[in-house]
N, C-alpha and C positions, 0 to 999 in steps of 0.2 A: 504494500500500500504506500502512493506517495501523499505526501504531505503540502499543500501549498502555501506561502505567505500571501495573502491579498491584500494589495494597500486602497484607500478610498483619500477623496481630499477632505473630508470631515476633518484626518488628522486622526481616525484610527487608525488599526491594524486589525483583520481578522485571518486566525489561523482557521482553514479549511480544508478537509481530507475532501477526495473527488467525489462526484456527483452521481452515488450507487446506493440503493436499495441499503437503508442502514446509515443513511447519511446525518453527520452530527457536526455542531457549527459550535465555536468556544469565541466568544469575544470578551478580549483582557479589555479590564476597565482603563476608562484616564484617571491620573491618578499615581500615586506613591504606594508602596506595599504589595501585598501579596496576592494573587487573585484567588475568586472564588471558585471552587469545581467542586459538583457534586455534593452543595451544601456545606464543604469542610472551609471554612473562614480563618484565616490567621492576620487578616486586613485589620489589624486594631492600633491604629496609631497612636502613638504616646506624645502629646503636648510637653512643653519644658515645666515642670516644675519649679513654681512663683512664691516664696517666702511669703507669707500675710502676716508681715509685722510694721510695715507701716502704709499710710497713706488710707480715704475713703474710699476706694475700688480695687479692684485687680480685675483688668481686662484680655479677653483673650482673642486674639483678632487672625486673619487670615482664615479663615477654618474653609476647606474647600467645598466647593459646590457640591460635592457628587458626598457629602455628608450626611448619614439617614439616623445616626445614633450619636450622641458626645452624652459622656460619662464625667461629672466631676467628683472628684476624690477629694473630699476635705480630710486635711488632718492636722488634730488639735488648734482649731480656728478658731482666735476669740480676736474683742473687740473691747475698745475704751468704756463702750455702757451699753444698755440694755436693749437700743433698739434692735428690731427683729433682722436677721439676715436676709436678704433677694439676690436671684436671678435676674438678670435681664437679658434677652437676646435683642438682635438685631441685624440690617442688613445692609445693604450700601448704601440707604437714606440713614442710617448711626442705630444707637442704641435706641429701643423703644420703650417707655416710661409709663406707657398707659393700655388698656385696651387687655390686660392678661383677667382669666376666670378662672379660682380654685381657692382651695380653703390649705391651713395649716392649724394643726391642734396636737393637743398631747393628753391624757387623763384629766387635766385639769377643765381646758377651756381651748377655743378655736377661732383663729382670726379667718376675714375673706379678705381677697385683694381684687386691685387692679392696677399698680403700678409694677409689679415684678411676681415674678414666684417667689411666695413666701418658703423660708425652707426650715425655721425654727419658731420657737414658741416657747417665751418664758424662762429662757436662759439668764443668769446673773452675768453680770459683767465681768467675773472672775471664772467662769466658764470657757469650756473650751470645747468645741464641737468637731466630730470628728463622723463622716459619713459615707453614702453616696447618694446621686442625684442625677437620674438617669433623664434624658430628656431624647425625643421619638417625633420624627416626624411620620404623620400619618397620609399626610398629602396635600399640594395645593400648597406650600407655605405652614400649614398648620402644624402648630410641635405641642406635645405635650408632657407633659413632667409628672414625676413620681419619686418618692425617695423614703429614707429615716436619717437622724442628725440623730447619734447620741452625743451627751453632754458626760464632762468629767467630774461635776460636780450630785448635787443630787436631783438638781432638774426632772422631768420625767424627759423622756425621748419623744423627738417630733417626726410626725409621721405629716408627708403633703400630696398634694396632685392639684394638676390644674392643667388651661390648655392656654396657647397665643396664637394667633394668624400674625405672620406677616407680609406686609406688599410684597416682597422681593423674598432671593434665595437666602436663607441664613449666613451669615460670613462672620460672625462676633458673638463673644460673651461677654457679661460684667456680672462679676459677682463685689455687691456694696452692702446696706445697710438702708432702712427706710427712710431714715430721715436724713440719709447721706453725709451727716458731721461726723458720725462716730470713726473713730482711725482702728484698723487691725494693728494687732499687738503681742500676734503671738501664731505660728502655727505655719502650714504650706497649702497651697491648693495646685490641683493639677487636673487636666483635659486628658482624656483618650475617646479616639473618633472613630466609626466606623462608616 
C-alpha cells in the first residue's frame, strides 16, 4: 500500500492512502502538539506557570483558536482581602466584564454573577485556594465552566458553574478578584489547553 502526502492552499496537509474499498482519511490539526487518532489525545498543552503574588490580575493571553478545553490549576492562591475570586474570558474585542450566568456557593450560602465566573465563596483573606477550573466550549462562542476551590484554612470548599457567549473566538484569560483592588499574595496559577 502506498501512502500519499496531499497539500491544499488552506495551509493544511492531509495524509491519504489511495482511493480503494477500505479507504481512511487522517487530517493532523493546525496547531502545536500531538495529534488525535483513534480517540487517544496526548494534545494537552501546558501554559507557563505565573507566581500570584502580586499585582490585581494575572492574565493569560494568546491561547489558540482551534482551543475547545483550558484547565486552570490554582495553587495555594490567596489575596490581600476577602473579595471573591473570577474568571474572565475574552477575545480580540479584550476581556469581557459582563454578560456571564452561574452561581458559586459552598454549605454555607451562594453568590450569582455576571461580571466573571465566580470560582470561590467565603474565603478569609489569610486563605489560600488551591483547585481546578475547567472551562468547555460547547459551541458558537459559548464556554462554560465548572470546578471546586478548596481552601487551606477552614473555609468550606466552593463548588461553581456557569456559562459566557462570546462575539469572537476565545484568545485570553484573566483570573482577578470582584472588586478588582484586592492584590495576590501568595500562590501560582497555570493554563493547560486542549
Amino acid at each position: 500500500m502506498s501512502i500519499v502526502l496531499v497539500g491544499s492552499t488552506s495551509g493544511s496537509v492531509t495524509l491519504q492512502e489511495p482511493a480503494v474499498a477500505g479507504t481512511s482519511v487522517l487530517t493532523l490539526p493546525v496547531g502545536t502538539g500531538t495529534a488525535v487518532v483513534n480517540g487517544v489525545n496526548s494534545a494537552v498543552v501546558s501554559g507557563t506557570a505565573v507566581a500570584s503574588t502580586s499585582g490585581t490580575s494575572i492574565d493569560f493571553t494568546s491561547i489558540p483558536s482551534w482551543v475547545k478545553r483550558i484547565t486552570v490549576a490554582l495553587n495555594g492562591v490567596s489575596t490581600s482581602g476577602t473579595s471573591i475570586l473570577q474568571i474572565q474570558i475574552g477575545d480580540s474585542g479584550g476581556i469581557e466584564t459582563s454578560g456571564y450566568v452561574g452561581a458559586v456557593g459552598n454549605r454555607a450560602s451562594e453568590n450569582f454573577y455576571t461580571s466573571g465566573y465566580l470560582i470561590n465563596r467565603g474565603f478569609t483573606a489569610s486563605s489560600t485556594a488551591s483547585g481546578l477550573v475547567i472551562l468547555a466550549l460547547v459551541s458558537s462562542n459559548i464556554w462554560v465552566v465548572n470546578g471546586t476551590l478548596a481552601s487551606s484554612a477552614t473555609d468550606a470548599p466552593s463548588f461553581f458553574g456557569g456559562t459566557k457567549t462570546l462575539s469572537d473566538t476565545l484568545t485570553q484569560l484573566r483570573i482577578t478578584t470582584v472588586n478588582g483592588t484586592d492584590t495576590f499574595d501568595a500562590g501560582s496559577i497555570n493554563i493547560l489547553y486542549e
